[in-house]
C-alpha positions in Angstrom: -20.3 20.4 39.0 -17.6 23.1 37.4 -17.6 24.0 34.1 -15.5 22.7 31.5 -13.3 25.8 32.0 -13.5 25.8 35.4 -12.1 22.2 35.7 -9.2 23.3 33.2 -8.4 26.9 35.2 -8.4 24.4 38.6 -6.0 21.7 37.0 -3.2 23.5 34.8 -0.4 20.8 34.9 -3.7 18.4 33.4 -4.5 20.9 30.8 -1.2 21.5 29.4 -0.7 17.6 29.5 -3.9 17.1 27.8 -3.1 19.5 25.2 0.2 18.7 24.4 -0.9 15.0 23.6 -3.9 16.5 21.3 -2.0 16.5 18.3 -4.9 16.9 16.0 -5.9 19.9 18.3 -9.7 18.7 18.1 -10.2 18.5 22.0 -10.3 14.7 22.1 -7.4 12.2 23.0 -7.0 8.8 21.3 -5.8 5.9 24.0 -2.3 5.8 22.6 -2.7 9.9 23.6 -4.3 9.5 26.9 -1.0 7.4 28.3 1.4 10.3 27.1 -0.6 12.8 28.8 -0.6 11.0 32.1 2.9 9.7 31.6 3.6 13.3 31.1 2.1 14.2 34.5 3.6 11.8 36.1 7.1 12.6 35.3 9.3 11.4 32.0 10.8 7.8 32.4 8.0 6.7 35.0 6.1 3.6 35.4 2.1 3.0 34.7 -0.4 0.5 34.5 -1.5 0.2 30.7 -4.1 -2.3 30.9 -6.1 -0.7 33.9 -5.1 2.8 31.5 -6.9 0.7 28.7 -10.1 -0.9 31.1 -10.9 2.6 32.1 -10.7 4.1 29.0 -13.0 1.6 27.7 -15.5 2.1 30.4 -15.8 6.2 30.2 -15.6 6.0 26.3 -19.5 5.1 26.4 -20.5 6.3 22.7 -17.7 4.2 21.3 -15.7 7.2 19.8 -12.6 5.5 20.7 -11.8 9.6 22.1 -11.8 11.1 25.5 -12.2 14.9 25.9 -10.7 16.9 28.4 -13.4 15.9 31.5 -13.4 12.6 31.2 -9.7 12.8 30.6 -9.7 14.3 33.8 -11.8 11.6 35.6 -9.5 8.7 33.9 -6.5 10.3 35.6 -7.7 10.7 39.1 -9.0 7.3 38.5 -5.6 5.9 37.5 -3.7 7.8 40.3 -5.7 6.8 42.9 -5.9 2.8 41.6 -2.1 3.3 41.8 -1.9 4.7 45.1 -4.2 2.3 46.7 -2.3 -1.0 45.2 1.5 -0.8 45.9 1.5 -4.3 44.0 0.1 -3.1 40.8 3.4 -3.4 38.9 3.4 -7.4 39.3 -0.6 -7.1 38.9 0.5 -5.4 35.1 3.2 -8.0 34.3 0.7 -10.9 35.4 -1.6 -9.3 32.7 1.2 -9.0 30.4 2.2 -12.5 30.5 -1.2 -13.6 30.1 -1.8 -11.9 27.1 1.4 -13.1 25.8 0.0 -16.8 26.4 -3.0 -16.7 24.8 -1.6 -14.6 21.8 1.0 -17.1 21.3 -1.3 -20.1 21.5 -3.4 -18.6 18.7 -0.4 -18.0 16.4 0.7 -21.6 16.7 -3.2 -22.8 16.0 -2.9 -20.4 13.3 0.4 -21.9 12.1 -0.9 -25.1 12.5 -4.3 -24.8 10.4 -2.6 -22.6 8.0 0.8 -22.7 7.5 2.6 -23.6 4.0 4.3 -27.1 3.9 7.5 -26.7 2.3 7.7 -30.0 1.2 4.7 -29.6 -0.6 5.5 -26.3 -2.4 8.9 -28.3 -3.0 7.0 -30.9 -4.6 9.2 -33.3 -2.3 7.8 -36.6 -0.6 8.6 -37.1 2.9 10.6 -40.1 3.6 10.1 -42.1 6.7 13.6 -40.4 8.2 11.8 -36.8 7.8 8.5 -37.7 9.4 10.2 -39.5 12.2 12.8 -36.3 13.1 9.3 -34.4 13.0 8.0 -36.1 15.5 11.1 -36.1 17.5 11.4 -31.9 16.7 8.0 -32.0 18.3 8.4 -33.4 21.0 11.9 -32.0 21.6 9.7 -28.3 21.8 7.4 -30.0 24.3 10.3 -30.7 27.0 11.9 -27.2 25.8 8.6 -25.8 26.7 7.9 -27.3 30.2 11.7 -26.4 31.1 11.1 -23.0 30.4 8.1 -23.1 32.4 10.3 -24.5 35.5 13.3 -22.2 35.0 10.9 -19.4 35.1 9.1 -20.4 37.7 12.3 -20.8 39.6 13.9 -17.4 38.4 10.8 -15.8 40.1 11.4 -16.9 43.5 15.0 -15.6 43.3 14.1 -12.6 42.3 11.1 -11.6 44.2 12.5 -11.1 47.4 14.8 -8.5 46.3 12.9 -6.9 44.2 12.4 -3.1 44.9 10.0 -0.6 43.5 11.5 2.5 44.1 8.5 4.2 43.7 7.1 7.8 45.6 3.9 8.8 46.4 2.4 12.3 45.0 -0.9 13.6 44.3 -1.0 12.3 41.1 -0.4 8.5 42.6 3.1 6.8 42.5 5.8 7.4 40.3 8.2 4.3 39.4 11.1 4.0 38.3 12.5 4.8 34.7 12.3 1.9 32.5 15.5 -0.4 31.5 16.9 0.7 28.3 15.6 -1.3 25.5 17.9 -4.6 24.2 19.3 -3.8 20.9 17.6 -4.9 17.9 20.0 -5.1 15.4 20.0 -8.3 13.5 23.8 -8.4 13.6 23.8 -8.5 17.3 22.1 -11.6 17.9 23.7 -14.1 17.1 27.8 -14.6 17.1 29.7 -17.9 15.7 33.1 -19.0 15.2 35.5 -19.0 12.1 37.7 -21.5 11.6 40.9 -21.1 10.3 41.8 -23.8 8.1 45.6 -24.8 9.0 45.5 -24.2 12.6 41.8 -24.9 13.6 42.4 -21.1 15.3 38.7 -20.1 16.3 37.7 -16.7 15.4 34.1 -14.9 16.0 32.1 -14.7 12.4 29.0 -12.3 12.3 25.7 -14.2 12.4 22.9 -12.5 10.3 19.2 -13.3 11.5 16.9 -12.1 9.8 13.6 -13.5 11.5 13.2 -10.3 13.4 13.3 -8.3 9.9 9.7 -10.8 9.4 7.3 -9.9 12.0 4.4 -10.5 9.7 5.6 -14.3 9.0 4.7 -15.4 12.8 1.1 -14.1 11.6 0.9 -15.1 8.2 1.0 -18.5 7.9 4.0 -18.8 5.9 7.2 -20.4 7.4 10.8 -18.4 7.2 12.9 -20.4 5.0 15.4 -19.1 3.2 15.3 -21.1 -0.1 18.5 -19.6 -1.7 21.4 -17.4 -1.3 24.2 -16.3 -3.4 27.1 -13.7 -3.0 27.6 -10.7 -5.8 30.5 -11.3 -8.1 32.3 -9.0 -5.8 31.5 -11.2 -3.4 30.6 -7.7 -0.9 26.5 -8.5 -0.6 24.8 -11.6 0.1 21.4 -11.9 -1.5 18.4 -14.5 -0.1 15.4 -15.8 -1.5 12.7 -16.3 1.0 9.4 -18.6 1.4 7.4 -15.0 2.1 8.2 -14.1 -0.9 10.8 -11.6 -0.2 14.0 -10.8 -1.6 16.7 -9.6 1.1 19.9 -8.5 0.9 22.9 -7.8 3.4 26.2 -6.1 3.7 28.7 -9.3 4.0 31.4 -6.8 5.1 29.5 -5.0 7.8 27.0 -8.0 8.5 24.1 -5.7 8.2 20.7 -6.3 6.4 20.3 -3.8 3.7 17.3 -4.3 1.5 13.6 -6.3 1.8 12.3 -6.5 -1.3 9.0 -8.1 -2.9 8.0 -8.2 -6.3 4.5 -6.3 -7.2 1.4 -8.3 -7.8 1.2 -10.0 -10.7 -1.1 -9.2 -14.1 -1.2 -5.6 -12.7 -0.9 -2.9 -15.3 1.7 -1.0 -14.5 4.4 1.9 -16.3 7.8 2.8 -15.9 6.3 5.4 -13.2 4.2 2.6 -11.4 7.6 0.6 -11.8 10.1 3.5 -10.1 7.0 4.0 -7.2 7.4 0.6 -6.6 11.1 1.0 -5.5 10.8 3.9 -4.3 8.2 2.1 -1.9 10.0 -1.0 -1.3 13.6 1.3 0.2 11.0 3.4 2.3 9.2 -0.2 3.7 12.5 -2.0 4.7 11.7 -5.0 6.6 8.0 -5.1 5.5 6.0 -7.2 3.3 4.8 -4.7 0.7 2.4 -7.7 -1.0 0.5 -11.0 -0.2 0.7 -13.0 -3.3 0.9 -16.1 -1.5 4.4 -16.5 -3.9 7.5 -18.5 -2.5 10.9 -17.2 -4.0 12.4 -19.9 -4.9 15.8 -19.2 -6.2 18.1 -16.1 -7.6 21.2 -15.3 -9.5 23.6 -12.2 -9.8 24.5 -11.0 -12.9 27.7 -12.4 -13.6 30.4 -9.6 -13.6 31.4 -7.8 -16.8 27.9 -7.1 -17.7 26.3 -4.7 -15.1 27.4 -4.7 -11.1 24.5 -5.2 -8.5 21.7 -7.2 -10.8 19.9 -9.6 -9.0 17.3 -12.4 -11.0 14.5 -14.1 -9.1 12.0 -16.7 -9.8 8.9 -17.9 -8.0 6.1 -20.0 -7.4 4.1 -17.9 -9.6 6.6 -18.2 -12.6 7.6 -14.7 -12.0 11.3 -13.5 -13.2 12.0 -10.2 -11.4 15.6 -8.0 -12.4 16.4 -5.7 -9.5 19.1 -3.5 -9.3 20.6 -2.5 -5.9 23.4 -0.5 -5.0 25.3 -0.6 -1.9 24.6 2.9 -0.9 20.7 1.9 -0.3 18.7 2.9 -3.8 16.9 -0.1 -5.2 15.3 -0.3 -8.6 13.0 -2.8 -10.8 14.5 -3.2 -13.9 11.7 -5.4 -15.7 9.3 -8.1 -14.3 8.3 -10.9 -16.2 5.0 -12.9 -15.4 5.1 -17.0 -15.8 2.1 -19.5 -16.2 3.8 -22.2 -14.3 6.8 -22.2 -11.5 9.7 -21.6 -11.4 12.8 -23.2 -9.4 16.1 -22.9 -11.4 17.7 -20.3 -14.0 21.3 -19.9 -14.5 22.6 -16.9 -17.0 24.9 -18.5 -19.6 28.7 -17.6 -18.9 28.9 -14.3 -20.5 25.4 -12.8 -18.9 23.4 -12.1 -22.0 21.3 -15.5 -21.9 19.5 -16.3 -19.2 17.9 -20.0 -18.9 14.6 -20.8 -17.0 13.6 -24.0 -15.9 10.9 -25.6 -13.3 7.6 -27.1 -13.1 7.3 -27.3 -17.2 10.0 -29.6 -16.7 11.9 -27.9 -20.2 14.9 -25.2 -20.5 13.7 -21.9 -22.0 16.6 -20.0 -23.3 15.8 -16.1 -23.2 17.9 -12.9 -24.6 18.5 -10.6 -21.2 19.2 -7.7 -23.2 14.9 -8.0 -24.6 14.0 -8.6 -21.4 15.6 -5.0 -19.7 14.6 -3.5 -23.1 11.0 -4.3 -22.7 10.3 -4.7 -18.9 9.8 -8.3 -19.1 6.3 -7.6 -21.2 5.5 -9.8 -24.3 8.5 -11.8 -24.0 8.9 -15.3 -25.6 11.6 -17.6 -25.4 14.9 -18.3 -28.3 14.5 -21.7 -27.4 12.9 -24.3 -25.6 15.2 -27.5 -25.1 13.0 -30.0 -23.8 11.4 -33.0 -26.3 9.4 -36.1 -25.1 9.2 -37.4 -28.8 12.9 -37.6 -28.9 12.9 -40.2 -25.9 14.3 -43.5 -27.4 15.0 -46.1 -25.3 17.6 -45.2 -22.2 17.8 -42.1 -23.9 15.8 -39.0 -22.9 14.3 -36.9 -24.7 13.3 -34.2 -21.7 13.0 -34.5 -18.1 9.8 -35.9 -16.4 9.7 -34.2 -13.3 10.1 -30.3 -12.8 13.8 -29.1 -12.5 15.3 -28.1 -10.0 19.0 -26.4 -10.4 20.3 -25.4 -13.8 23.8 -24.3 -14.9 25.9 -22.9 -17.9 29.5 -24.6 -18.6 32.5 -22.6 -18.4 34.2 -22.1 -21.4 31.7 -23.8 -23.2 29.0 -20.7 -24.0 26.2 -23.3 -25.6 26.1 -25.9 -23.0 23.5 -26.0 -19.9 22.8 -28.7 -17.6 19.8 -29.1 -16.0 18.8 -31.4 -12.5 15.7 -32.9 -11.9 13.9 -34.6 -9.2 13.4 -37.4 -11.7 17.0 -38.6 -10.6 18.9 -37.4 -13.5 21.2 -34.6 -15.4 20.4 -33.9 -18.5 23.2 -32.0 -20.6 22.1 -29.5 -23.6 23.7 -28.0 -26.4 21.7 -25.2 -28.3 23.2 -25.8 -31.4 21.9 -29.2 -31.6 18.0 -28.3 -31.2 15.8 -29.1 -28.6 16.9 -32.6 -27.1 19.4 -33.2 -24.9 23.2 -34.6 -26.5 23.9 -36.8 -22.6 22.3 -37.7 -19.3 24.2 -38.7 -15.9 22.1 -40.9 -13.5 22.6 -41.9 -10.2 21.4 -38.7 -8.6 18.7 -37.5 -6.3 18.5 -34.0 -6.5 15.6 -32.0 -4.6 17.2 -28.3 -4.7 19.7 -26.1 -6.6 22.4 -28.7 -6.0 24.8 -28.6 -9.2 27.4 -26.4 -9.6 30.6 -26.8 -12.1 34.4 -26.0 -11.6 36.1 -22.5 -13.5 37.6 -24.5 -15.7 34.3 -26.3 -16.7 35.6 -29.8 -16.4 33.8 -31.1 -12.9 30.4 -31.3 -11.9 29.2 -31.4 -8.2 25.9 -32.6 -7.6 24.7 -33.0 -3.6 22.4 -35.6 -3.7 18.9 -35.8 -1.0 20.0 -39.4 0.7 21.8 -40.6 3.1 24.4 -42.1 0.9 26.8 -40.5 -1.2 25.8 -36.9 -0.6 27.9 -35.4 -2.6 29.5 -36.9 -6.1 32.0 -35.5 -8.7 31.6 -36.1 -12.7 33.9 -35.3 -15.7 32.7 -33.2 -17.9 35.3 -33.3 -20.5 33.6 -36.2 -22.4 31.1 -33.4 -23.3 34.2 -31.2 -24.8 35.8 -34.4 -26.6 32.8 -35.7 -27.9 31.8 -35.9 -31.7 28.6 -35.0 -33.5 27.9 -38.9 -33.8 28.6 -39.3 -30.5 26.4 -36.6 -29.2 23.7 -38.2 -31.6 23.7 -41.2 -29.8 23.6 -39.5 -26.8 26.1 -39.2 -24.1 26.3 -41.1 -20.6 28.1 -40.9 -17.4 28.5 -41.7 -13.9 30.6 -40.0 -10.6 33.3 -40.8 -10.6 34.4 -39.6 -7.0 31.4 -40.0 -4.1 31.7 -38.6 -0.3 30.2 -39.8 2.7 28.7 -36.5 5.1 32.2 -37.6 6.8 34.1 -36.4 4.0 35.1 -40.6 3.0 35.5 -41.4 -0.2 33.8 -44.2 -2.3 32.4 -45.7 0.5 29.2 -48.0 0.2 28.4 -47.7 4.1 26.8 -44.1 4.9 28.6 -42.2 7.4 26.6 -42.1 11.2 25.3 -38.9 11.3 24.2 -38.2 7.9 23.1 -35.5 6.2 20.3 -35.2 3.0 21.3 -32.8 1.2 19.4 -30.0 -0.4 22.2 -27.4 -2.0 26.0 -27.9 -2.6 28.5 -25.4 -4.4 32.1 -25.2 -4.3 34.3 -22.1 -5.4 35.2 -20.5 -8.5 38.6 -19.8 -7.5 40.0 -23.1 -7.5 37.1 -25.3 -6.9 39.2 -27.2 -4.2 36.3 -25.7 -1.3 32.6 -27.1 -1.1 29.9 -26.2 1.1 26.3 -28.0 1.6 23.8 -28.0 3.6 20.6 -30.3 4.4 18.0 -31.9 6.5 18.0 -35.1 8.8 20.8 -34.2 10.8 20.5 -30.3 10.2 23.6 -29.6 9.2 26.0 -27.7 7.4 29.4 -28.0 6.4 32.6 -26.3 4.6 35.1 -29.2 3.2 38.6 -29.0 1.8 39.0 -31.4 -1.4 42.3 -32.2 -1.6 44.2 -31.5 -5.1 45.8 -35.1 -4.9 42.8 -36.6 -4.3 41.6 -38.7 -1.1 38.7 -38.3 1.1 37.2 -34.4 1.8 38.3 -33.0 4.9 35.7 -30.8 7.0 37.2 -27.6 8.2 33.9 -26.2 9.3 30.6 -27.7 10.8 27.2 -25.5 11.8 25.0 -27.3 14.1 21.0 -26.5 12.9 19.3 -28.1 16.0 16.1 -28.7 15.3 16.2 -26.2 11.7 16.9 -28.0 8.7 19.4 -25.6 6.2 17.7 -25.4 2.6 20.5 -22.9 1.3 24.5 -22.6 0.9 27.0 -20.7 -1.3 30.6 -20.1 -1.8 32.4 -16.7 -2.3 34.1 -16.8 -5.5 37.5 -16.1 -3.6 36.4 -19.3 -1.5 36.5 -16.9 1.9 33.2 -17.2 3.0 30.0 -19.6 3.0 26.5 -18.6 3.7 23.6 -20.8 5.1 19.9 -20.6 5.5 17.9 -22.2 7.1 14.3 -23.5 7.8 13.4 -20.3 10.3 14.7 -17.5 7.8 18.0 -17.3 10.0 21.6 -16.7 7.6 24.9 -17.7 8.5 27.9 -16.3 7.1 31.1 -18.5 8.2 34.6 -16.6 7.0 37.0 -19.2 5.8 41.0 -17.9 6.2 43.1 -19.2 3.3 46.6 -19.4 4.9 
């Protein structure tokens, strides 16, 4: 047998290959290594058989160093060329493999899924109705079909292509060389998707960018968490789009461009942390794009912008964990944490109050908490307590409520009106708040069913949209102006309302006979231009849809419809200027539909 320098003096194109791919120059070769030194003798671009690459590794690595050195290097590579040259077939023999793999990888993700995987519902704290488990089953077996057809079409694709498939491979001393590989598809999450834009006078159909991004989540398929996107709002500039995810993460995108810009995740909680630990943290979170950088187990649940006048580019979120997180992040790519606030129960809704220096918190406690933004930057979020708490079960007298009984679940200030908030619940109502008049609430509006962040109020602070989770009357319109008008005694007593204006999903108005298909709807929100354009989006039917409310009145009129399939849509905003919507849905996909004002 030659000597270890004889063997490299007889094979010089094997040494320099094996060398080359020692990068740690310790005269061993990882796998990963070993396949760019053979690739290398065989010729950039070519063709080889990775799991025979793999099975022979395995089987001359006998001491378990996961490391070859140069001899049995050497014996892998004849090895490998002459498996190639003596099966012409090995290519299929490698896909074969390949799919195989594939199978039983994707069979344990869905057992995983299944044993493991968060119910939305429950983190929601929503029951399911008899509608939702019935469209499960139906989404079940609706994958079932979709999974045997894909079988078929496969199968069928195969014998088309078989017959005219040609290697194009040589023979050498090394083995065969194939061909060079395909190009790779693009990745970009821009370029998967494309919808239409319709243009509301003319119906005109244009293309609209379609942002997915489930391939920015790799590590959800393996987590156990679903994708939902449980909130999304544009900047005041109405030139980012910012989403709160199931995962936990925080992404934002580029409306203009289309392009995902930021994955963010807040730090773990009740870590002790400095300003340093705080900049790190960024500094880790621009680097990590796309990447979980934590595994709290935390939902984020909702978010706001900092309403413009204050500072530009601040986002608030909350979470399962009652965290409140302040980011700042800048269209040319730098992120930072401005202060982090822990929480003992969670959070679902906060609004900041119309001139961005109060910020109001609401959720699982099932109370308002009031708190001064400008302490909250100043101290990072640490030791922070709230001006007020509005929220009184003693105060309850009769039809009047004193607080809310279940947690809340969308929140808003009232324009022109800096000491009124309205908060929704899943108890069915809206109670209305004025912090000048203490901790219990000065009205109430019933006749709701509200199960996300489904309020929001017109710029001139005199209608309220609520989008209701049933199948009749989805959406519904109150006057606020009773609130304005009212008088101490009045507001004493306590103040009550009803809509005065309910939709069908069809856009009728005042109509006791749900329109066929439905929708349940989990967010609404209209424009703050001239509040005359509502969005909302849902479950049952898995849609989404932009109306036109007329300014004379009369039933809405739908100018734009997205079709979820088998995903339900959690999330929906407008752009201020009422030019675009956004919707997310159940699998983490967003959808941004431009709306042309003519």
């Amino acid at each position: 047998e030659k000597t270890l320098k004889e063997l490299r003096v007889s094979q010089p194109r094997w040494t320099v290959a094996f060398d080359m791919s020692d990068e740690d120059q310790d005269t061993l070769i990882n796998l990963d290594e070993c396949g760019k030194a053979f690739k290398r003798i065989l010729g950039s671009g070519s063709e080889m058989p990775h799991y025979r690459l793999k099975e022979i590794f395995d089987e001359l690595d006998v001491l378990g160093k996961q490391k070859l050195d140069f001899r049995q290097f050497h014996k892998l590579a004849a090895e490998l060329s002459q498996y190639m040259a003596d099966n012409p077939k090995w290519a299929k023999e490698e896909e074969e493999k390949e799919e195989k793999e594939e199978k039983e990888k994707l069979q344990k993700r869905r057992e995983r899924q299944k044993s493991d995987a968060s119910d939305v519902f429950a983190i929601l704290g929503i029951a399911k109705s008899k509608d939702i488990q019935e469209q499960e089953q139906k989404k079940n077996e609706a994958v079932n079909r979709a999974a045997a057809a894909k079988e078929m079409l496969k199968a069928a694709g195969q014998q088309v292509i078989e017959p005219s498939r040609h290697t194009g491979r040589r023979a050498t001393d090394f083995g065969t060389v194939g061909r060079k590989e395909d190009p790779p598809e693009p990745v970009s999450p821009s370029a998967k998707l494309t919808c239409l834009t319709v243009n509301r006078k003319k119906s005109e159909k244009k293309r609209r960018a379609t942002l997915d991004p489930s391939a920015d989540l790799p590590k959800l398929h393996f987590s156990g968490y679903g994708q939902a996107c449980f909130a999304l709002r544009f900047s005041p500039d109405d030139l980012q789009l910012a989403g709160a995810y199931l995962d936990g993460g925080l992404r934002v995108f580029d409306v203009g461009k289309a392009q995902h810009q930021h994955t963010l995740n807040l730090s773990p909680r009740n870590a002790i942390r400095d300003d340093e630990d705080m900049e790190a943290a960024a500094e880790k979170a621009a680097m990590e794009r796309g990447k979980r950088l934590t595994k709290r187990g935390t939902a984020m649940l909702n978010l706001r912008w900092l309403p413009a006048g204050r500072q530009t580019n601040i986002i608030t979120t909350v979470d399962t964990a009652g965290t409140v997180g302040f980011w700042e992040v800048s269209r040319s790519g730098s992120v930072k944490i401005l202060a982090e606030m822990p929480g003992d129960a969670e959070v679902d809704a906060l609004s900041f109050s119309e001139g961005g220096d109060k910020l109001a918190l609401g959720g699982q406690e099932k109370v308002v908490k009031i708190y001064d933004v400008g302490q909250i930057k100043s101290s990072k979020g640490r030791d922070m307590s709230p001006e007020l708490v509005l929220g009184n079960s003693a105060a309850t007298r009769g039809e009047k409520p004193g607080m809310h009984s279940l947690k809340i679940m969308s929140l808003r200030s009232v324009p022109m009106q800096p000491n009124i908030y309205l908060s929704g619940s899943m108890d069915r109502s809206v109670l209305i708040w004025d912090t000048r008049n203490g901790p219990s609430p000065v009205g109430w509006l019933f006749g709701v069913d509200i199960s996300g962040d489904s309020m929001d109020i017109s710029r001139d602070g005199y209608t309220l949209l609520v989008g209701s989770h049933r199948s009749l009357n989805p959406l519904q319109l109150f006057d606020l102006r009773m609130i304005k008008e009212a008088d101490e005694e009045s507001k004493q007593a306590g103040l009550s309302g009803q809509a005065f204006q309910s939709y069908q999903w069809s856009g009728e108005d005042n109509s006791e006979v749900q329109s066929n298909p439905s929708c349940m709807v989990f967010q609404a929100a209209w424009d703050s231009f001239d509040s005359t354009t509502i969005c909302a989006a849902g479950e049952k039917n898995n849609q989404a849809r932009i109306f036109e409310r007329p300014k004379a009145g009369g039933p809405l009129r739908i100018i734009s419809s997205v079709e979820g399939a088998d995903r339900a849509f959690y999330s929906c905003t407008m752009s201020s200027d009422a030019r675009s919507a956004a919707f997310g849905s159940s699998d983490g996909s967003v959808i941004i539909s431009h709306v042309r004002i003519m």
